[in-house]
N, C-alpha and C positions, 0 to 999 in steps of 0.2 A: 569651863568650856561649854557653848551651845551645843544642844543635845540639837537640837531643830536642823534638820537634815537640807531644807532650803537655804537657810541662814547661812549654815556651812559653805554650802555651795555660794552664794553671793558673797561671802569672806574671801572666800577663795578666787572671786571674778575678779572682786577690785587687789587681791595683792598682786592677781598676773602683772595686771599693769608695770610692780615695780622691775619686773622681767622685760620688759617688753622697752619700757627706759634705757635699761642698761643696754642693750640692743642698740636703740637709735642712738647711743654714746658713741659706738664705732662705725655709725653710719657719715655721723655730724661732719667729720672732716671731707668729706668725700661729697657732701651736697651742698649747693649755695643757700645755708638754710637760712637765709635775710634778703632772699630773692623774691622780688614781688611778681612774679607773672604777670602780664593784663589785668596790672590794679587789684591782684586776686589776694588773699591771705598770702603772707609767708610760711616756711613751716620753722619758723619760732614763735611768730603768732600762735598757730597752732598749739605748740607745744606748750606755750604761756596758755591757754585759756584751761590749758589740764590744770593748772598751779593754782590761777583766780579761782577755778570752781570750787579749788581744795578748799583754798584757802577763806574764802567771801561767801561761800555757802556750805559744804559739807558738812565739814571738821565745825562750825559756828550750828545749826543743827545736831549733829550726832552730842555735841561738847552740852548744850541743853537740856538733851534727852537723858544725858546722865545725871545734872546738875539738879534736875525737876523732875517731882514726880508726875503724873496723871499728863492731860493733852498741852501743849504747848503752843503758845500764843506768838509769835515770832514778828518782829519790824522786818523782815527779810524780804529778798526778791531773787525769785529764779535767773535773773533777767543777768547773770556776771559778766555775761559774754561781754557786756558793753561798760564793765569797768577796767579801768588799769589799761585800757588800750592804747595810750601811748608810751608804754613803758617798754624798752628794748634792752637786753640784759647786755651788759660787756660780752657774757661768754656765755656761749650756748651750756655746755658742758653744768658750769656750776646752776644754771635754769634749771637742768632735771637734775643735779643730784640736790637742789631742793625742793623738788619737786618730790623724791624718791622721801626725800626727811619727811615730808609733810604727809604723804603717804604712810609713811610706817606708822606716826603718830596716831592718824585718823585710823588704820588698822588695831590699834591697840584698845582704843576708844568703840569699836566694833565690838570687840572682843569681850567688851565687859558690859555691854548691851545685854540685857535677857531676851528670850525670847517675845514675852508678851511689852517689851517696852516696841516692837517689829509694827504693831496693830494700832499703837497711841498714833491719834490725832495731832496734823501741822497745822496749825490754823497761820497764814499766810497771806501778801498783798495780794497774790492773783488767786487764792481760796483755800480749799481745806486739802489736805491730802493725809498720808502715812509716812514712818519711817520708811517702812519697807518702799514705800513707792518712792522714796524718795534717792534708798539705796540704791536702788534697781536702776532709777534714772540715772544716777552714778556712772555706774557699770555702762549703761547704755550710749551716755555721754563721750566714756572715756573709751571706749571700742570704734566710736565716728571718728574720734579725732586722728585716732591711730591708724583708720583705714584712711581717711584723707592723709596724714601725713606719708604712710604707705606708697598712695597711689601718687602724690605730687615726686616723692624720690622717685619710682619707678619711671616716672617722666622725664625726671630730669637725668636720669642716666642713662633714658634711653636717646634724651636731645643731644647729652652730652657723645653719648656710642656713635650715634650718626653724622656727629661734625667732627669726629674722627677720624672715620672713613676715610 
């Protein structure tokens, strides 16, 4: 286990996440989640670009840093948001519990990170950066997505409250 007391804490940011899934599992039925507003994202778009991040950058990263020693040299790109965007799941539901799968794995692969593997150098298409910076955008990532999907349900229940009325 990391002794590194940030570390900890950013371990601990990205499993919220799989809390926070489980959550919007018993929201899903209750919002139009393949509802496009004014051409805006849906909130399974949404929810899909948590999975592509995992899956086309994270977990392909962290899976390096373990595989290799010293800075790591990557074909990769920040850029996922604009993969896999036409892909629309059958079912919301089984979208996050493999999302939640892909989560744990990448949690485990954390986990066996050391501290000083946090400081190695990405070297990358848009430049250089760190694991840690790269966790952190993680964390950072997956906290927007969830306050946008947030805020679009609260919208929508609150559109839905007042054509109630």
């Amino acid at each position: 286990m990391l002794k590194h007391i940030n570390y900890k804490k950013l371990v601990e940011d990205a499993a919220w996440l799989q809390d926070e899934l489980e959550l919007l599992k018993g929201m899903i039925s209750i919002v139009p989640c393949l509802d496009k507003p004014l051409e805006q994202e849906s909130i399974c778009d949404m929810i899909r670009k948590i999975g592509v991040a995992c899956e086309s950058f994270y977990k392909p990263v962290i899976k390096s840093a373990l595989e290799h020693k010293g800075d790591l040299h990557l074909s990769i790109t920040r850029n996922f948001e604009l993969q896999n965007q036409d892909k629309n799941p059958e079912d919301v539901i089984d979208l996050l519990d493999m999302i939640k799968n892909a989560r744990k794995e990448l949690l485990e692969m954390m986990m066996a990170l050391q501290p000083d593997d946090l400081k190695r150098k990405v070297y990358m298409e848009e430049g250089i950066t760190t694991i840690e910076e790269i966790l952190t955008d993680m964390v950072l990532f997956d906290r927007k997505q969830l306050k946008l999907i947030a805020e679009r349900t609260l919208a929508l229940d609150s559109d839905h409250s007042a054509y109630n009325k």
